[in-house]
Gaussian input, Z-matrix of N, CA and C with variables (Angstrom, degrees):
# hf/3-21g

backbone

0 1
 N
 C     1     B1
 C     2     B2     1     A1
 N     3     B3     2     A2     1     D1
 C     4     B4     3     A3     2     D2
 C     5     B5     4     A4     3     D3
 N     6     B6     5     A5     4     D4
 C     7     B7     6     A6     5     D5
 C     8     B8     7     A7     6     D6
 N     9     B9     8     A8     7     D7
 C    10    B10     9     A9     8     D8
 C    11    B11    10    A10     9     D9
 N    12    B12    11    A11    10    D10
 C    13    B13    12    A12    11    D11
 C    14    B14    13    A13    12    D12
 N    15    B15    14    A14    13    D13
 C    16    B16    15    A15    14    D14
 C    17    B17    16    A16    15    D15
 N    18    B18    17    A17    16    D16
 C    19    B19    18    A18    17    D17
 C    20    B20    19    A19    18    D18
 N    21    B21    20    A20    19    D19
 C    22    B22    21    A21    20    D20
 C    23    B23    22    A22    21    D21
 N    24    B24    23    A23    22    D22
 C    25    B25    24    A24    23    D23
 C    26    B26    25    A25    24    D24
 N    27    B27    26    A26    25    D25
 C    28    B28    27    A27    26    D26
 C    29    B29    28    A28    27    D27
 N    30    B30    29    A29    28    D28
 C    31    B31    30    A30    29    D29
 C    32    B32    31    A31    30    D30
 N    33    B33    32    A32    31    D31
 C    34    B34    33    A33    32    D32
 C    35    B35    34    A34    33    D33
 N    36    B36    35    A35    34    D34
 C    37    B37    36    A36    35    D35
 C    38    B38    37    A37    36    D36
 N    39    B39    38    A38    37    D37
 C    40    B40    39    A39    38    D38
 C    41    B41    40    A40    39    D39
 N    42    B42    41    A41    40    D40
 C    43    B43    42    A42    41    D41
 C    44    B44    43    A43    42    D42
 N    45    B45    44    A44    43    D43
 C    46    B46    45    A45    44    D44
 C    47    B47    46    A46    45    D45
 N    48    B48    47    A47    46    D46
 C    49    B49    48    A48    47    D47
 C    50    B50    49    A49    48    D48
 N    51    B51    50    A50    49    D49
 C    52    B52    51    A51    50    D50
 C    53    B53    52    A52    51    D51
 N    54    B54    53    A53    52    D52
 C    55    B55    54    A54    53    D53
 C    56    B56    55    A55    54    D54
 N    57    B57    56    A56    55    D55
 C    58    B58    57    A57    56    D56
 C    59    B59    58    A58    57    D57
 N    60    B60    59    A59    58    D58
 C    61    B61    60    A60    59    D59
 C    62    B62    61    A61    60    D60
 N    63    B63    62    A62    61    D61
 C    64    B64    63    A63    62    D62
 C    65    B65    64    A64    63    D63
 N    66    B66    65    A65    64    D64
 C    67    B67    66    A66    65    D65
 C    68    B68    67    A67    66    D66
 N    69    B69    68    A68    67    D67
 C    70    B70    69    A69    68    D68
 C    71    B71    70    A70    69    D69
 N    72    B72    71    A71    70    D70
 C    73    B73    72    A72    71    D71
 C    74    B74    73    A73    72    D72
 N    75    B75    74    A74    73    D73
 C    76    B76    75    A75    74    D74
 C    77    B77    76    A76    75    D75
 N    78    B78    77    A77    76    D76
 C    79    B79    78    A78    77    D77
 C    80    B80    79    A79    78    D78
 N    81    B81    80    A80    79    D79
 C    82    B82    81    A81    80    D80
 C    83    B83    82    A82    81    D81
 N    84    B84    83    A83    82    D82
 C    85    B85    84    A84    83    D83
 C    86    B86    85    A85    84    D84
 N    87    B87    86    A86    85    D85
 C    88    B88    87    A87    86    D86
 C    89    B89    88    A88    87    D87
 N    90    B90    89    A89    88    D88
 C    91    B91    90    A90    89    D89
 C    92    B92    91    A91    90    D90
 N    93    B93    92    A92    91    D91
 C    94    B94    93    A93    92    D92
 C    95    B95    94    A94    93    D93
 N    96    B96    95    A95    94    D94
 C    97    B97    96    A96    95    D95
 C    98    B98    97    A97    96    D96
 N    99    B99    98    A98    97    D97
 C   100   B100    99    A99    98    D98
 C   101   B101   100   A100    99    D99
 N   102   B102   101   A101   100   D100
 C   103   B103   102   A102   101   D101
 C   104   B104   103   A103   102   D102
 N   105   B105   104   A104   103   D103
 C   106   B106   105   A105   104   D104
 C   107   B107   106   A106   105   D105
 N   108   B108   107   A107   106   D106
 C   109   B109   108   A108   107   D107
 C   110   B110   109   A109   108   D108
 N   111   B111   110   A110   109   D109
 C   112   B112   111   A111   110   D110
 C   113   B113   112   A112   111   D111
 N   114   B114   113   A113   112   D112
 C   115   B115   114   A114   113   D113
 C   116   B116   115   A115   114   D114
 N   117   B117   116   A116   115   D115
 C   118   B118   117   A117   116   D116
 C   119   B119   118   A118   117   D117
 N   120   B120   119   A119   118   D118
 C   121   B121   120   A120   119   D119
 C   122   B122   121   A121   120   D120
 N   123   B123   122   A122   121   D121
 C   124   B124   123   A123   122   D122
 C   125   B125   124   A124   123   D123
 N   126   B126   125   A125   124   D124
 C   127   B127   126   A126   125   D125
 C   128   B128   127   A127   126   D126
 N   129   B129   128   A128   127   D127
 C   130   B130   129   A129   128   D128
 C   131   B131   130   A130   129   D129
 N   132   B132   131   A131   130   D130
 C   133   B133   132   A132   131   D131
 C   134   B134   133   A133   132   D132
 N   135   B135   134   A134   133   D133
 C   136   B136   135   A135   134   D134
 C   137   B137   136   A136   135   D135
 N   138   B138   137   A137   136   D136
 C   139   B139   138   A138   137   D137
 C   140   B140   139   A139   138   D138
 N   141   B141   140   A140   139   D139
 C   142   B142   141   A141   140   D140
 C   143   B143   142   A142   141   D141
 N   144   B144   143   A143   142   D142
 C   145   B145   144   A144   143   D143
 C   146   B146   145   A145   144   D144
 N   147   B147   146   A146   145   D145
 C   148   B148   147   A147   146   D146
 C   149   B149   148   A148   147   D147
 N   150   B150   149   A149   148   D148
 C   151   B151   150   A150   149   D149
 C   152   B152   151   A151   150   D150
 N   153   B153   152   A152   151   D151
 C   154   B154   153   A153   152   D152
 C   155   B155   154   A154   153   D153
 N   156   B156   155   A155   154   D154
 C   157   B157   156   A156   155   D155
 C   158   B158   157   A157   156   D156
 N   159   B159   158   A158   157   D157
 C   160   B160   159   A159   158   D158
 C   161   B161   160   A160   159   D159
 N   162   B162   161   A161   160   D160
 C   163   B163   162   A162   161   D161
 C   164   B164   163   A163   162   D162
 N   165   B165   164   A164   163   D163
 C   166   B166   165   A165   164   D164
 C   167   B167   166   A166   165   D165
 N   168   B168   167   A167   166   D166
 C   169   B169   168   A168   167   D167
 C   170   B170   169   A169   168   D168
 N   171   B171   170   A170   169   D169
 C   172   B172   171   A171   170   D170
 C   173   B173   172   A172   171   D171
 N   174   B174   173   A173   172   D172
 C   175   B175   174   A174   173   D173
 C   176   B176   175   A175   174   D174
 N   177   B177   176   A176   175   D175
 C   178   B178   177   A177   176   D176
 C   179   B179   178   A178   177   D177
 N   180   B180   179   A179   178   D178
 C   181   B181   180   A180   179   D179
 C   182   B182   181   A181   180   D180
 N   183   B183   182   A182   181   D181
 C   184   B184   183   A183   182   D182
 C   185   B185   184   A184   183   D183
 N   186   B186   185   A185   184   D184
 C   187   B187   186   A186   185   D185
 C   188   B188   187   A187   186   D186
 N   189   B189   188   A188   187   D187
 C   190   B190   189   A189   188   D188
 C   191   B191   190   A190   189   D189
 N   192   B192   191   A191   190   D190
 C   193   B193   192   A192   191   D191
 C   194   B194   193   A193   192   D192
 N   195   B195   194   A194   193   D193
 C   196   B196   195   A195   194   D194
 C   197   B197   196   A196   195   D195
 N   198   B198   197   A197   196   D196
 C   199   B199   198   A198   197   D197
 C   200   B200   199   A199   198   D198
 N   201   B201   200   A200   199   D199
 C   202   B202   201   A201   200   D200
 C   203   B203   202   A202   201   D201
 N   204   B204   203   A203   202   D202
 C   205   B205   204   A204   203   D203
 C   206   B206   205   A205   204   D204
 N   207   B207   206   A206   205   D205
 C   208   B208   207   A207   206   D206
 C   209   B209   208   A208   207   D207
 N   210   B210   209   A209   208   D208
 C   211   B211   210   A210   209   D209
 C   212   B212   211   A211   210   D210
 N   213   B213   212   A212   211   D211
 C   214   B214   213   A213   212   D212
 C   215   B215   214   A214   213   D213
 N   216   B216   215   A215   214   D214
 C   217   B217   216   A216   215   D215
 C   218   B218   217   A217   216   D216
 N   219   B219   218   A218   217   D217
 C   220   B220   219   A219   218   D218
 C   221   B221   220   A220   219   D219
 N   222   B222   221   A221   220   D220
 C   223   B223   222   A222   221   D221
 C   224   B224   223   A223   222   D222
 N   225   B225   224   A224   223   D223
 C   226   B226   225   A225   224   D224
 C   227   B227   226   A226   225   D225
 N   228   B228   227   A227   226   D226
 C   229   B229   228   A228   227   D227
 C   230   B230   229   A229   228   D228
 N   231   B231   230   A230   229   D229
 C   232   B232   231   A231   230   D230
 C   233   B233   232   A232   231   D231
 N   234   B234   233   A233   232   D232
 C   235   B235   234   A234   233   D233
 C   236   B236   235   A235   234   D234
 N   237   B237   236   A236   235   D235
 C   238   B238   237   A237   236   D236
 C   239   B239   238   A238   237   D237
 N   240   B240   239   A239   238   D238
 C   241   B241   240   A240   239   D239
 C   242   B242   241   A241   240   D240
 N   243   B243   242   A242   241   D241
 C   244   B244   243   A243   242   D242
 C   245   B245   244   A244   243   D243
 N   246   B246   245   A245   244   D244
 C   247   B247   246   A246   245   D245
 C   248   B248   247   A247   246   D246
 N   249   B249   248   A248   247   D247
 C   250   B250   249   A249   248   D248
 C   251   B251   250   A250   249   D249
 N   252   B252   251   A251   250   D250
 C   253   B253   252   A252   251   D251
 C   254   B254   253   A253   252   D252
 N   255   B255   254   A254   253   D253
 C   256   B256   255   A255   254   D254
 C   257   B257   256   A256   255   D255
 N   258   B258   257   A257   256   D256
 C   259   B259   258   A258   257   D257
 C   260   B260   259   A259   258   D258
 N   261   B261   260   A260   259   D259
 C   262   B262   261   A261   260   D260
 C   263   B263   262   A262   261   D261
 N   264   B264   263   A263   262   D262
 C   265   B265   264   A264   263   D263
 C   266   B266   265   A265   264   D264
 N   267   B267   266   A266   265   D265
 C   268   B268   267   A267   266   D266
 C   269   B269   268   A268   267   D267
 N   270   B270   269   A269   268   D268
 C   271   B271   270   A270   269   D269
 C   272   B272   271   A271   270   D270
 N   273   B273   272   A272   271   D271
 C   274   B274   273   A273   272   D272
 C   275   B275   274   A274   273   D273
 N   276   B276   275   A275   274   D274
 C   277   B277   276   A276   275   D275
 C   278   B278   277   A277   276   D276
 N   279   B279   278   A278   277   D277
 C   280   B280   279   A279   278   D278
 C   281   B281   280   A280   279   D279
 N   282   B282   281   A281   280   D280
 C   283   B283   282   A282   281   D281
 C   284   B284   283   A283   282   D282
 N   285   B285   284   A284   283   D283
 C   286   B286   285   A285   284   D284
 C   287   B287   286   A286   285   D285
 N   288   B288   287   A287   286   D286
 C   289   B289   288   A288   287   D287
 C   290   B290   289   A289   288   D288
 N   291   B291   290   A290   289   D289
 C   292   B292   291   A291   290   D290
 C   293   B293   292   A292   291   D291
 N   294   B294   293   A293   292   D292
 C   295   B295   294   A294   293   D293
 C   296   B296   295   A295   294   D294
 N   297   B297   296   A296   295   D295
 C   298   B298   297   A297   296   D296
 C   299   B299   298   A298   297   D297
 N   300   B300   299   A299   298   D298
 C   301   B301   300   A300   299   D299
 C   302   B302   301   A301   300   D300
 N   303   B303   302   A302   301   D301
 C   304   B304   303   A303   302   D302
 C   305   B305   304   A304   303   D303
 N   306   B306   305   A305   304   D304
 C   307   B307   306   A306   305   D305
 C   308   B308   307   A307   306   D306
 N   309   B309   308   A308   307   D307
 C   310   B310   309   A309   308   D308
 C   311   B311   310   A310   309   D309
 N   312   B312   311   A311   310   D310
 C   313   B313   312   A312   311   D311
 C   314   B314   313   A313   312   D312
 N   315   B315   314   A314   313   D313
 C   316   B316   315   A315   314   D314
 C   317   B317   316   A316   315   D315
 N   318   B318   317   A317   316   D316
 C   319   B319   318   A318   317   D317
 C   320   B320   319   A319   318   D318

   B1=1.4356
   B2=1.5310
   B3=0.9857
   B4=1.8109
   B5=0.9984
   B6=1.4822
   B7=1.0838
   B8=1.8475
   B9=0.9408
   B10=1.4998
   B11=1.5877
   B12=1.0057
   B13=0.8973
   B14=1.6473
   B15=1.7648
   B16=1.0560
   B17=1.4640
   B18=1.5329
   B19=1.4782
   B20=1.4452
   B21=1.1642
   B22=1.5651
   B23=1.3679
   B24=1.7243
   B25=1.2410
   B26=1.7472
   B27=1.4562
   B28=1.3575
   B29=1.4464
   B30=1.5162
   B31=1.4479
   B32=1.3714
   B33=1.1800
   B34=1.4090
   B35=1.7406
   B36=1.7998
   B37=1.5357
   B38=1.5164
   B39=1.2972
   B40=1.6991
   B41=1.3214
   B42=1.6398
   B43=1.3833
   B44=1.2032
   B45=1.5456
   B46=1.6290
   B47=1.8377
   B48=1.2955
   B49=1.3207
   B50=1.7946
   B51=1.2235
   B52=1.4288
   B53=1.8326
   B54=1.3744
   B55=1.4434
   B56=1.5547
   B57=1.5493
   B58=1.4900
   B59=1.5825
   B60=1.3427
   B61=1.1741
   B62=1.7560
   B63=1.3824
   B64=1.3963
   B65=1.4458
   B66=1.4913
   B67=1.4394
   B68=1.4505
   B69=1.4747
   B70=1.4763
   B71=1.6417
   B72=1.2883
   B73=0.6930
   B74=2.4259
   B75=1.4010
   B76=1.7224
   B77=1.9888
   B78=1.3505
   B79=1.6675
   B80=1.4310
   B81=1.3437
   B82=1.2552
   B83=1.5254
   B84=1.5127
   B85=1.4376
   B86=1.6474
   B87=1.3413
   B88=1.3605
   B89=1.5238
   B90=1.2610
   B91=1.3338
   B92=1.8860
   B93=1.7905
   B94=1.2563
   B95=1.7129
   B96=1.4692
   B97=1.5485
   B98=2.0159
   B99=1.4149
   B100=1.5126
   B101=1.7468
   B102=1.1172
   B103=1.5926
   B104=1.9614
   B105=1.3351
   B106=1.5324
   B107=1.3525
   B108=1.2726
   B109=1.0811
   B110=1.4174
   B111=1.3851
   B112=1.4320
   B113=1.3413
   B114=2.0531
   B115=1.0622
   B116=1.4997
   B117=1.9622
   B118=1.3951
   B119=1.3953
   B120=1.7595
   B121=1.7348
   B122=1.3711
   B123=1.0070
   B124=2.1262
   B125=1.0991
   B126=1.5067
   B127=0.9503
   B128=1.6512
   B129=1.5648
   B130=1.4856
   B131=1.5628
   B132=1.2940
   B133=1.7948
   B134=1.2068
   B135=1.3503
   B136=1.5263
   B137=1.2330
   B138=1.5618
   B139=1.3902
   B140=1.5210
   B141=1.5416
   B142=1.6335
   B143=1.1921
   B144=1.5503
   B145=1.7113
   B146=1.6556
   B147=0.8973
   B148=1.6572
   B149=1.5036
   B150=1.7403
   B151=0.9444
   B152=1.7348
   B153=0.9916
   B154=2.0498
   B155=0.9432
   B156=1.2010
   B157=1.4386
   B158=1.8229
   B159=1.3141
   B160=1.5841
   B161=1.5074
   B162=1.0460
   B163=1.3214
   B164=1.9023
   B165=1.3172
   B166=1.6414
   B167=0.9405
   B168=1.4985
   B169=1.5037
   B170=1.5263
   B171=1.1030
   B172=1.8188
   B173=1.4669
   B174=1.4397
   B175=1.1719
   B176=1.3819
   B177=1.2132
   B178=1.7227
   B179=1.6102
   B180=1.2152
   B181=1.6861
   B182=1.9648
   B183=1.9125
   B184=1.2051
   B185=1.9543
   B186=1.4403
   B187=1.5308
   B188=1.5881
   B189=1.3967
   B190=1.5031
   B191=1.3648
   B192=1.4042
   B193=0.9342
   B194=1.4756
   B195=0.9966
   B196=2.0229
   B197=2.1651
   B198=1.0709
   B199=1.3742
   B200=1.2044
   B201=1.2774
   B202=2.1179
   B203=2.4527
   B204=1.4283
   B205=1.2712
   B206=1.5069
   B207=1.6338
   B208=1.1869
   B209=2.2307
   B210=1.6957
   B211=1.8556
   B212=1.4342
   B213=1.6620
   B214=1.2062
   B215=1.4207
   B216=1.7166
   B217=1.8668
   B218=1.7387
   B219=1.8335
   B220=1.0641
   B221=1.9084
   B222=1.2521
   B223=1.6703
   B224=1.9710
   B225=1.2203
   B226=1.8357
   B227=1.7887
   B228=0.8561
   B229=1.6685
   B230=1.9309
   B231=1.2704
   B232=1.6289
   B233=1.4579
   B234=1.6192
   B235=1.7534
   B236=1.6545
   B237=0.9159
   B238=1.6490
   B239=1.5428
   B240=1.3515
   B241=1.7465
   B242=1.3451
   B243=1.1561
   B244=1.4998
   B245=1.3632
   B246=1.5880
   B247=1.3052
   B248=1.2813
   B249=1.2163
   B250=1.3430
   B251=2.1772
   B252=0.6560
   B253=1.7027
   B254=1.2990
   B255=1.5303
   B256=1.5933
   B257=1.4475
   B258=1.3448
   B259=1.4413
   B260=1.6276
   B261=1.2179
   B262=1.3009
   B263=1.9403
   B264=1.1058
   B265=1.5818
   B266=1.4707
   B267=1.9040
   B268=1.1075
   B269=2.0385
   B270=1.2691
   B271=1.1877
   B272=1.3334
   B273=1.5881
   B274=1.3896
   B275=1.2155
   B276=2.2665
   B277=1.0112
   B278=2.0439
   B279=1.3658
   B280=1.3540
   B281=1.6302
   B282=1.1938
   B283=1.6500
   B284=1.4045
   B285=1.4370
   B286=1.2764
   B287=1.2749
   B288=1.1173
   B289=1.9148
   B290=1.4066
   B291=1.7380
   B292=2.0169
   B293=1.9625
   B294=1.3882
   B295=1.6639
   B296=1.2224
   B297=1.6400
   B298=1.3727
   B299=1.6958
   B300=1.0231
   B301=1.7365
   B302=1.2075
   B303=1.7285
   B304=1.8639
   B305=1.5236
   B306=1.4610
   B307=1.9523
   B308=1.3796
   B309=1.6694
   B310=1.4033
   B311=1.3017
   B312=1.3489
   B313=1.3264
   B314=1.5205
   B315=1.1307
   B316=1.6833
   B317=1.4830
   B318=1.0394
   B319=1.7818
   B320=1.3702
   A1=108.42
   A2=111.68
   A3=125.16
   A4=124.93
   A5=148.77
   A6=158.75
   A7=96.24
   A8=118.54
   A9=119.27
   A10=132.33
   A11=136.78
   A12=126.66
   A13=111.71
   A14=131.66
   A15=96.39
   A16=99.95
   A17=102.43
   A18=101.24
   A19=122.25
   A20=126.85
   A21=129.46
   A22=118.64
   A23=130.89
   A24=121.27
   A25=93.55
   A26=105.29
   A27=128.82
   A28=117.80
   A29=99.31
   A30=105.85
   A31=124.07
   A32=146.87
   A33=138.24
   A34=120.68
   A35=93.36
   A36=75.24
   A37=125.16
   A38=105.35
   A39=106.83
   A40=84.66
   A41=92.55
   A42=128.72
   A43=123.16
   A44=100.66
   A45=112.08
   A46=97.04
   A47=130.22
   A48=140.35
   A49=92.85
   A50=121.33
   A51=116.74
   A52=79.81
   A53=143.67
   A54=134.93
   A55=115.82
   A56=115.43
   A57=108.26
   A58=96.97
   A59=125.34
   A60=143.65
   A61=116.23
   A62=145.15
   A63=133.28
   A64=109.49
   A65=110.67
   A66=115.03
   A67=115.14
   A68=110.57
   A69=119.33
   A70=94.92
   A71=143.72
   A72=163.01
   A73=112.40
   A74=79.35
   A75=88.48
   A76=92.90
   A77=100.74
   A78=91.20
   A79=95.88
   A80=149.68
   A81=150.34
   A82=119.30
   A83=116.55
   A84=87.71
   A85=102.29
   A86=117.21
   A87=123.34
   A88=105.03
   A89=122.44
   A90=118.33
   A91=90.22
   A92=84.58
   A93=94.17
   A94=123.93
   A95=103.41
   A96=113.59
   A97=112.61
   A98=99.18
   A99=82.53
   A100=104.38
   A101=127.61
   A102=109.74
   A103=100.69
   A104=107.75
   A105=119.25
   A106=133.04
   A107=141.64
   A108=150.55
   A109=144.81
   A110=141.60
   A111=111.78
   A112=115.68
   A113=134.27
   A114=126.34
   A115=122.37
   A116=88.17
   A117=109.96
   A118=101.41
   A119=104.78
   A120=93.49
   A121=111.81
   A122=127.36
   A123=129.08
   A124=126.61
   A125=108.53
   A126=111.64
   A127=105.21
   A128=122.94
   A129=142.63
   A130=110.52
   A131=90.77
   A132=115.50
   A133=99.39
   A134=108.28
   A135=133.14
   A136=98.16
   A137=120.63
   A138=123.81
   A139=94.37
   A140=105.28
   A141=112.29
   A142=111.03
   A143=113.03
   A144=120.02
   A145=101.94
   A146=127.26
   A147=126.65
   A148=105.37
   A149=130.15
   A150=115.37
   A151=106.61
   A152=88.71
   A153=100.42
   A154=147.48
   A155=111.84
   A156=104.50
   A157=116.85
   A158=115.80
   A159=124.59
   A160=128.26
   A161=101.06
   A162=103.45
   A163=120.40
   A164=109.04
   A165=123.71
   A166=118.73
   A167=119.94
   A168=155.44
   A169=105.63
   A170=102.94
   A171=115.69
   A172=107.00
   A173=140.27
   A174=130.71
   A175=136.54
   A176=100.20
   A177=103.04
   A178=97.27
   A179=145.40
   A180=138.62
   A181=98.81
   A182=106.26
   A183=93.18
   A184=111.60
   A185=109.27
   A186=122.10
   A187=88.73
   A188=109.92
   A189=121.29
   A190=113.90
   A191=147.09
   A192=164.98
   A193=114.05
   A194=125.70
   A195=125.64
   A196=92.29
   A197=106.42
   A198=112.56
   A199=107.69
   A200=106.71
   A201=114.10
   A202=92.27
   A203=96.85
   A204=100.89
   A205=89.94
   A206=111.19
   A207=135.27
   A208=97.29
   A209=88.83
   A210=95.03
   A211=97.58
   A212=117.11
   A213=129.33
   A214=112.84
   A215=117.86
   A216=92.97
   A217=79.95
   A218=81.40
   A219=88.85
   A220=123.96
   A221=124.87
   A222=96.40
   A223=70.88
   A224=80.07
   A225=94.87
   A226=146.43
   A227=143.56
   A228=137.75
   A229=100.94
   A230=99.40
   A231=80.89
   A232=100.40
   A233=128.24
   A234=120.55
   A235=109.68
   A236=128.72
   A237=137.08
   A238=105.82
   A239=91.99
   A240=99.57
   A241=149.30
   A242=103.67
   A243=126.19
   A244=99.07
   A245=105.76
   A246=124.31
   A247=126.26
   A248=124.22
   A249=142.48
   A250=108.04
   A251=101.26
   A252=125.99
   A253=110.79
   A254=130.07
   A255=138.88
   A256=93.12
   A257=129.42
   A258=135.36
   A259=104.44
   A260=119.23
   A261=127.08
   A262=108.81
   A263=96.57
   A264=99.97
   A265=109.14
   A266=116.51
   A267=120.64
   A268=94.66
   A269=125.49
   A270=108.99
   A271=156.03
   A272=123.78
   A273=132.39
   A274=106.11
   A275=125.90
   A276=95.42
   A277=96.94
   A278=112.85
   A279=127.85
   A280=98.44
   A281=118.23
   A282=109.47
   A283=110.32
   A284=113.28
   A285=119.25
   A286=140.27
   A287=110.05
   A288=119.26
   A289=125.67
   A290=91.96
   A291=89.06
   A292=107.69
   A293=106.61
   A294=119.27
   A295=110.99
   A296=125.93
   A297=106.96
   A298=102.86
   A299=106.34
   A300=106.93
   A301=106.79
   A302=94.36
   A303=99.63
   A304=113.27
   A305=83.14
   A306=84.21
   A307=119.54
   A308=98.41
   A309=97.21
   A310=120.21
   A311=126.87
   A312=131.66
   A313=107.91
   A314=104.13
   A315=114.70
   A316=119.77
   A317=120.08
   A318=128.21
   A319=93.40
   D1=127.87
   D2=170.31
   D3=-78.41
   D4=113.89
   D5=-144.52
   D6=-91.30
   D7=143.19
   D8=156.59
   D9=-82.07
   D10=131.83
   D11=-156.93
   D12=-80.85
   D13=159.05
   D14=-162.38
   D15=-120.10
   D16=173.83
   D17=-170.90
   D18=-102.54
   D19=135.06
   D20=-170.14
   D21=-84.44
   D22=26.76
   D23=-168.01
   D24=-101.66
   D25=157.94
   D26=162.79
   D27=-71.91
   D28=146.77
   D29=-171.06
   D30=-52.63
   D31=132.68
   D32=163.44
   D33=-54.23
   D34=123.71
   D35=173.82
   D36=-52.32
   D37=173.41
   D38=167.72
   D39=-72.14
   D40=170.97
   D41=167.64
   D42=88.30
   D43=-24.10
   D44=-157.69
   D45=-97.58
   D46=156.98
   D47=-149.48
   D48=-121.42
   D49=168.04
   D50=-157.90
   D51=-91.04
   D52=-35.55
   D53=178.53
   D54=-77.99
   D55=10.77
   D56=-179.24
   D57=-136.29
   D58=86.98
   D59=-159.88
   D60=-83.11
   D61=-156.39
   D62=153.19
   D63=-92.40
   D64=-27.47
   D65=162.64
   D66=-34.63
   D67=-60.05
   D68=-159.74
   D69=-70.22
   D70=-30.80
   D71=-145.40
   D72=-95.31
   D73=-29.47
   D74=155.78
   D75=108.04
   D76=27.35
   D77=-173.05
   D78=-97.24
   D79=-24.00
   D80=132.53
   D81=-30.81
   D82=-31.36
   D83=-164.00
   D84=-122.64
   D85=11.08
   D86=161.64
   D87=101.96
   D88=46.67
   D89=164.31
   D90=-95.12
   D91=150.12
   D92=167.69
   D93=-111.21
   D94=171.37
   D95=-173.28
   D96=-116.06
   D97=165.02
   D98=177.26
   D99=-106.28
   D100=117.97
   D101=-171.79
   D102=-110.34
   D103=110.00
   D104=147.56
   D105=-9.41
   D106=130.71
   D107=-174.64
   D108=-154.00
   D109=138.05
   D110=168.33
   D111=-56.98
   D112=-10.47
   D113=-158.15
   D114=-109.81
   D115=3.49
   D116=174.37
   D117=118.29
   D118=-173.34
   D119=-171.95
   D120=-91.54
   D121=158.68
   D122=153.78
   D123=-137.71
   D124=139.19
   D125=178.50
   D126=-81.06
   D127=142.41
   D128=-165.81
   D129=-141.25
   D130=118.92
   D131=170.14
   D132=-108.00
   D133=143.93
   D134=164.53
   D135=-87.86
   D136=143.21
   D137=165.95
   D138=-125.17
   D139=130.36
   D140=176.49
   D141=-97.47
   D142=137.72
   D143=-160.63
   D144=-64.33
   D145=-1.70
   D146=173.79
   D147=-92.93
   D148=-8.40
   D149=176.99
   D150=-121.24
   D151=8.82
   D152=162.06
   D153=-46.95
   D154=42.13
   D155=-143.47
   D156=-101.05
   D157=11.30
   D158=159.97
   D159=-135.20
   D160=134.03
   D161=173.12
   D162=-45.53
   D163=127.51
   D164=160.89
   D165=-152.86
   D166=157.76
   D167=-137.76
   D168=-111.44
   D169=91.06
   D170=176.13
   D171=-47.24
   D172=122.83
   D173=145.26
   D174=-79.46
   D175=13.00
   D176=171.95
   D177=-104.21
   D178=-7.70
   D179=-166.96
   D180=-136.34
   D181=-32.45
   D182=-174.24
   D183=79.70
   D184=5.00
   D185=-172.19
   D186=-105.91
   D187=158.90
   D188=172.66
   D189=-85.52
   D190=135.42
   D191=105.89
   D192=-12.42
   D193=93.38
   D194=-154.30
   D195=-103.77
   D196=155.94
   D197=163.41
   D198=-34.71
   D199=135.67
   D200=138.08
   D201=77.92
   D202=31.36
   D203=175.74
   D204=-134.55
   D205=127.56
   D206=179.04
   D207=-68.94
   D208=143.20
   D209=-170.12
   D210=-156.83
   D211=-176.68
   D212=165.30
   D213=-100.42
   D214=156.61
   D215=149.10
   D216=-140.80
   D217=143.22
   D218=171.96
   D219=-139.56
   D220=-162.87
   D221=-179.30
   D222=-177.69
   D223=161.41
   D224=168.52
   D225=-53.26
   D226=80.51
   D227=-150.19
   D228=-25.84
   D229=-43.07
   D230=-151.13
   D231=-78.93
   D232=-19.58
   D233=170.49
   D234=-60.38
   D235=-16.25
   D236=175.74
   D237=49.19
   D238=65.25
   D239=-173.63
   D240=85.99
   D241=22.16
   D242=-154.85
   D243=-94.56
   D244=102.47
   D245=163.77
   D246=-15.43
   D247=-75.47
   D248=158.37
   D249=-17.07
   D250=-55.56
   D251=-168.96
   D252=-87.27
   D253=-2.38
   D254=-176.20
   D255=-81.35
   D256=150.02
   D257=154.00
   D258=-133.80
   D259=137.28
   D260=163.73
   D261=-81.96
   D262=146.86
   D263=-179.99
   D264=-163.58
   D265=145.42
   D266=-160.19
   D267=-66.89
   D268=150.31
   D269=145.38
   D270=-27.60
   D271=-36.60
   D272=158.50
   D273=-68.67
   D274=-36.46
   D275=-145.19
   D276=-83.55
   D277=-4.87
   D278=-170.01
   D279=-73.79
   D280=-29.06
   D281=-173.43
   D282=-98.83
   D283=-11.26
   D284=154.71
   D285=-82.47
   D286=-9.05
   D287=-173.04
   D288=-61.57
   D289=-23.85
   D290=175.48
   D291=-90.18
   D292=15.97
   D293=169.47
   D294=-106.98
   D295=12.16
   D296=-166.92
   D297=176.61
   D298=125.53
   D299=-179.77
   D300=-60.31
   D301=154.06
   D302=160.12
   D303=-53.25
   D304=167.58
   D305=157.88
   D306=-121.54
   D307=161.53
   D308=-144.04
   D309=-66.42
   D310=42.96
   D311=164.29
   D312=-89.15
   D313=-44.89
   D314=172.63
   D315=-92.83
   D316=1.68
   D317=-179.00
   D318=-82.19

């Protein structure tokens, strides 16, 4: 007997129907969300590694973020987008940041 191979996707939220996806939902095309914190609120974009297309400088690791590698960007709720105040950051290192100071590029 042949084993199937297995698949690495994350659970589907509830609610959502197998034709109404997070895609459909604007996580592909760069709408953003506000996500909660002890460090305050932010606003958070997904950047999809197909739309990667420059290199940036993680401030939670201080490691580069290279093209065509899936990341966050994120910046503070109450600047409401303010360029200046955006940081790109790897995914782990964004769900990790209230475990661990910046580094001192950003401290």
């Amino acid at each position: 007997m042949l084993a199937m191979p297995r698949r690495n996707r994350p659970p589907r939220p509830k609610g959502l129907t197998s034709d109404f996806s997070a895609r459909a939902m604007g996580a592909g095309v760069g709408w953003s969300r506000v996500e909660e914190g002890p460090d305050g609120d932010w606003m958070v974009r997904t950047v999809p590694a197909a739309q990667a297309t420059k290199t940036y400088r993680c401030p939670g690791c201080d490691h580069e973020i290279r093209p065509g590698i899936g990341h966050v960007v994120a910046w503070p709720a109450a600047d409401h987008g303010s360029v200046e105040d955006r940081r790109h950051w790897h995914n782990g290192c964004w769900t990790a940041r209230t475990r661990r100071s910046p580094t001192r590029r950003w401290s």
